[in-house]
C-alpha positions as CSV (number, residue, x, y, z in Angstrom):
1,X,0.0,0.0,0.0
2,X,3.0,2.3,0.9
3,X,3.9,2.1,-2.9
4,X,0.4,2.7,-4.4
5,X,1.0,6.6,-4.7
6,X,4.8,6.2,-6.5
7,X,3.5,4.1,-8.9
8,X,0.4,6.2,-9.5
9,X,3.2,9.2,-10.2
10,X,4.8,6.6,-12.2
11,X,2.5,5.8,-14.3
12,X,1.6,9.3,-15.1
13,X,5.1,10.3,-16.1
14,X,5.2,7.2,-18.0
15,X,2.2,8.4,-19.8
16,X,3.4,12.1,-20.7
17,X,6.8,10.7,-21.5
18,X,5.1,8.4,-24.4
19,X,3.2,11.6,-25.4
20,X,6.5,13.5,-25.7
21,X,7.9,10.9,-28.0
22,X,4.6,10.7,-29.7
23,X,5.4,13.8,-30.9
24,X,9.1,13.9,-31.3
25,X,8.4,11.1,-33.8
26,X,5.7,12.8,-35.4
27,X,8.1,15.8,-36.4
28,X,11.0,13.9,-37.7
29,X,8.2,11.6,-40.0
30,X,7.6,15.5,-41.1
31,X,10.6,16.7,-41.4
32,X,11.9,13.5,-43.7
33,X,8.8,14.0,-45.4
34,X,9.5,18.0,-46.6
35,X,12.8,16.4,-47.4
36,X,11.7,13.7,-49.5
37,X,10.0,16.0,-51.3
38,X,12.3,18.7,-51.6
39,X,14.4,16.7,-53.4
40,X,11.6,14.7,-55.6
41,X,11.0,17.8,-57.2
42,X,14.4,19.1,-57.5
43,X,16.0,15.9,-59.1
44,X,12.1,15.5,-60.9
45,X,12.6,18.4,-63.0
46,X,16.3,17.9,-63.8
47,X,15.5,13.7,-64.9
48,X,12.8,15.6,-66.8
49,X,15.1,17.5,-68.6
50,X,17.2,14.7,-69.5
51,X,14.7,12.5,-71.0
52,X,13.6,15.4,-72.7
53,X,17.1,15.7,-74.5
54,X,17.3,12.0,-75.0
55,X,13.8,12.6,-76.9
56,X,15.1,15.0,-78.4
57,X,18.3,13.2,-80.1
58,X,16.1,10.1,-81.0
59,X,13.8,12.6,-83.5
């Protein structure tokens, strides 16, 4: 019985600490994700313009 409030403490620390990571985790998925896309569109337009000069040396 002499433990029941320390583990009641516990267990709500326990509980904000999984929140915390909750959310650390949910801003590196974001942060890889504005990467991925940064360079998607970067690299996008300049494989773009190498097809398009392939394309243009078949015709």
């Amino acid at each position: 019985m002499k433990n029941l409030p320390a583990k009641i403490v516990g267990t709500v620390i326990n509980t904000r600490e999984r929140g915390a990571t909750a959310v650390e985790y949910g801003i590196m998925v974001a942060l890889i994700a504005a990467v991925i896309i940064t360079v998607v569109t970067l690299l996008g337009t300049q494989i773009q313009a190498q097809f398009q000069t392939v394309l243009d040396g078949i015709s």
